[in-house]
C-alpha positions in Angstrom: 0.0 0.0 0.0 1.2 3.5 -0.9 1.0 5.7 2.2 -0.5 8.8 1.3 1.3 12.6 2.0 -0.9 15.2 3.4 0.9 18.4 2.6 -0.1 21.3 4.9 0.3 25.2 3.1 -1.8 28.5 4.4 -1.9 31.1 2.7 -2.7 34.6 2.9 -2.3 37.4 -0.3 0.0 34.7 -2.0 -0.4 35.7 -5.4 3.0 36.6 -6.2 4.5 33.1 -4.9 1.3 30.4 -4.8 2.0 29.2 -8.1 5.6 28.4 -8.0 5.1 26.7 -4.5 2.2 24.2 -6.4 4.5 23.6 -9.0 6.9 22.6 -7.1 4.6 19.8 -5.5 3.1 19.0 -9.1 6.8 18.1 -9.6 7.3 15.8 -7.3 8.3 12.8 -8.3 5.9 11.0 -5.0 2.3 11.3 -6.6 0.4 10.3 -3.5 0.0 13.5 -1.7 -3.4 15.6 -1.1 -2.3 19.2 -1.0 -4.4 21.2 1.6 -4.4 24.8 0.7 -6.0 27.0 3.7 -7.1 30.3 1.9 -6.7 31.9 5.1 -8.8 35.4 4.2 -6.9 36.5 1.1 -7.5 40.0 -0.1 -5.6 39.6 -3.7 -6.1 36.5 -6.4 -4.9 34.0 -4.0 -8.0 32.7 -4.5 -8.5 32.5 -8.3 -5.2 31.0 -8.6 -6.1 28.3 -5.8 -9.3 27.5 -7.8 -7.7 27.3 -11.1 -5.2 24.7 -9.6 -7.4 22.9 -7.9 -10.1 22.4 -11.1 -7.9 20.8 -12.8 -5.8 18.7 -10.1 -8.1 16.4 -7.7 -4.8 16.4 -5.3 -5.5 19.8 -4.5 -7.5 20.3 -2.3 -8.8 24.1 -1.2 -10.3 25.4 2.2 -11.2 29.1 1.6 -11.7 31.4 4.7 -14.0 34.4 4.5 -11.8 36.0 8.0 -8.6 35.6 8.5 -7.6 33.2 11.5 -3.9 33.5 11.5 -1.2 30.4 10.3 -1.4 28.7 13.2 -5.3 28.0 13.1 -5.0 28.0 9.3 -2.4 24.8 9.9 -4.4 23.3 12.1 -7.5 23.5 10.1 -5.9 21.5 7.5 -4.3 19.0 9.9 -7.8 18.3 11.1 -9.0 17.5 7.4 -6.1 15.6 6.3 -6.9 12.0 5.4 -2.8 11.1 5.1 -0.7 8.9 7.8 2.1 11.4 6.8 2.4 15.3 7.0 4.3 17.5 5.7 4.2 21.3 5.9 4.8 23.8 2.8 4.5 27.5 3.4 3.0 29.7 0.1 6.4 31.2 -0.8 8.3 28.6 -0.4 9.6 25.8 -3.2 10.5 22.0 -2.4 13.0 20.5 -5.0 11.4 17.3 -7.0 12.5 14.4 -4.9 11.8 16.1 -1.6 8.7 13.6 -0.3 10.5 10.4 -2.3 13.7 11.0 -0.3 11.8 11.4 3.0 9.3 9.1 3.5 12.1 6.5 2.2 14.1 7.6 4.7 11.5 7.6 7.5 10.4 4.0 6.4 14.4 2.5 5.9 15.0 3.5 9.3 11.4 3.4 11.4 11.3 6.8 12.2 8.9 9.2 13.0 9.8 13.0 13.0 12.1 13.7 10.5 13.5 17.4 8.6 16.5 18.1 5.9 18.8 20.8 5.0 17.6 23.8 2.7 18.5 25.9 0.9 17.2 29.9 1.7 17.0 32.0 -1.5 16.8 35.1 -3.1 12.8 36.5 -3.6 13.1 36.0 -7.1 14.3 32.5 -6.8 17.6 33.1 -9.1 20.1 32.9 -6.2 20.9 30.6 -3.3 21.8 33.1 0.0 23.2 30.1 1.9 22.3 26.6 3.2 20.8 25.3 6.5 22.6 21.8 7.0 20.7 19.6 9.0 22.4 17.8 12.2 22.0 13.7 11.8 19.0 14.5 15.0 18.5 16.7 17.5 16.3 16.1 21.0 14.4 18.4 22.9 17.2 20.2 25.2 19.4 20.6 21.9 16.7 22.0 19.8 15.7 24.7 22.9 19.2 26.1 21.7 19.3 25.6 18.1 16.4 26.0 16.3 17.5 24.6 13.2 14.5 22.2 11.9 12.9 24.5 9.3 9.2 24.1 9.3 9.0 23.6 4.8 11.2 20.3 5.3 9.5 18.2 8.1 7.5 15.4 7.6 5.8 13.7 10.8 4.4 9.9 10.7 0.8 11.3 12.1 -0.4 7.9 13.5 2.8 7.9 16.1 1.7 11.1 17.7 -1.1 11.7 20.1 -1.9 14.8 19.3 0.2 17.3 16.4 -1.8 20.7 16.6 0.0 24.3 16.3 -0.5 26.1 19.7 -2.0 29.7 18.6 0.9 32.0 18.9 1.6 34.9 17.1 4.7 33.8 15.6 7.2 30.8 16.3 4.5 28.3 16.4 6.2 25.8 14.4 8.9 25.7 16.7 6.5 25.6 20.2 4.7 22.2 18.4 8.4 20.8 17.4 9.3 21.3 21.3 5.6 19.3 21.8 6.6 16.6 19.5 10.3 16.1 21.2 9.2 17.0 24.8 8.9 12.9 25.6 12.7 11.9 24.9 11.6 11.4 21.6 14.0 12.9 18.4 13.9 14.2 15.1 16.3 12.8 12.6 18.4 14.8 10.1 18.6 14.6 5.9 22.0 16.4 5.2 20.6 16.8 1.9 19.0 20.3 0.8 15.4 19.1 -0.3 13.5 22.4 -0.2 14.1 26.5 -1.0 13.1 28.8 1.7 12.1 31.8 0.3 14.0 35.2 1.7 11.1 38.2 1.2 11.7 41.8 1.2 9.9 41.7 4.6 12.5 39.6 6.1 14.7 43.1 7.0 16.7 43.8 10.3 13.6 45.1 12.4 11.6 41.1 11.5 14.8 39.4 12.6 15.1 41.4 16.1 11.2 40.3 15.8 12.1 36.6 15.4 14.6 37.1 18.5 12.2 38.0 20.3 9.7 35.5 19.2 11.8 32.5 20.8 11.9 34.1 23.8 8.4 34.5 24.1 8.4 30.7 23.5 10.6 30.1 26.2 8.8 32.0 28.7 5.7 31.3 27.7 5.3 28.1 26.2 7.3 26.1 28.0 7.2 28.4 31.1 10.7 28.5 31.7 12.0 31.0 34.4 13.9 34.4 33.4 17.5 33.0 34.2 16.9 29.2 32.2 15.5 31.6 29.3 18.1 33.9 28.9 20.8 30.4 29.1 18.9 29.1 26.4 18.3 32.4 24.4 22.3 32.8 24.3 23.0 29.8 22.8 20.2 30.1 20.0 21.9 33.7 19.1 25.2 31.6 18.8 23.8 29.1 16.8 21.8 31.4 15.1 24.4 33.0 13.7 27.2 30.3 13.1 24.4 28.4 11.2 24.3 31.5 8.7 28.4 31.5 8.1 
């Protein structure tokens, strides 16, 4: 039997991006995959495009919004409707390269696991450049990841039926890496692919002020998500600016 992929993308005034990012599932070389597309309020042709893709493709399967309920709802919206044992997670403006869910799921299957991510590559907005590359670590458990938070959200793929519960919490930002903490918080780990599988897209918006933003962000995880006092923050918070930095070099 052929397990089936449920691939998990919101998406909210995409229009510039959407079409590249479902071409670059289209491509896969996997072909059993649904595609849930969470329309999450758009104001521009998000929409239209969406539809068109999704007339002519049975994999694709829409959810359109008339209010917007933010990505972490929007995620979990789609979670809830997926039919497939395995999910995988695919932002609007990002790419994955053609033998992205192939190499996984063998990889998961080879070696029996159950929470897996790769390396990436992050690239210009016009997707003509690659910035640098994110190498995945061969797996990472729940203390390590508190200080590196390297598992990028477009390359993970999570055996659903080996998880009690895999739901976003409903944070303003960071909320992939708050469920990631979740999913490890029992011992358990997620394994590495040192092999760059998908293209995270770097945006105009992604300037100085949204990266002192996502600084911030993990320490709002820290304190509170996982509740952690001021002084086990702040020793967790320096080494994710190390790592944060040293991954970028």
């Amino acid at each position: 039997m052929i397990d089936l992929i449920s691939i998990i993308t919101p998406s909210y005034n995409s229009e510039s991006y959407l079409e590249e990012c479902i071409n670059s599932v289209l491509n896969q070389t996997y072909i059993n995959w649904e595609m849930l597309i969470v329309d999450d309020g758009s104001k521009d042709d998000s929409r239209d495009i969406i539809n068109r893709y999704a007339n002519s493709e049975i994999r694709i399967k829409p959810i359109f919004l008339d209010n917007n309920i933010g990505a972490p709802s929007a995620r979990n919206l789609a979670i809830e409707k997926s039919k497939g044992s395995y999910l995988a997670f695919l932002d609007s403006d990002d790419l994955w390269l053609p033998t992205k869910l192939d190499v996984q799921l063998r990889f998961m299957k080879e070696n029996n696991y159950d929470f897996t991510f790769s390396s990436y590559n992050v690239i210009s907005e016009d997707n003509k450049n690659i910035i640098f590359k994110i190498l995945a670590p061969n797996k990472i458990k729940y203390s390590q990841y508190l200080k590196n938070t390297i598992i990028g959200c477009l390359t993970v793929m999570i055996n659903k039926d080996k998880f009690s519960s895999i739901k976003m919490p409903n944070l303003r930002s960071s909320h992939d890496m708050a469920l990631w903490l979740d999913l490890l918080r029992d011992g358990r780990y997620a394994y590495g692919i040192n092999e760059c599988l998908a293209n995270y897209r770097l945006v105009k918006t992604s300037n100085t002020s949204n990266k002192f933003k996502s600084i911030y962000d993990v320490w709002h995880v820290y304190r509170k998500h996982e509740g952690f006092s001021f002084f086990y923050s702040l020793y967790n918070w320096i080494f994710y600016l190390f790592n944060a930095i040293n991954k970028r070099i």
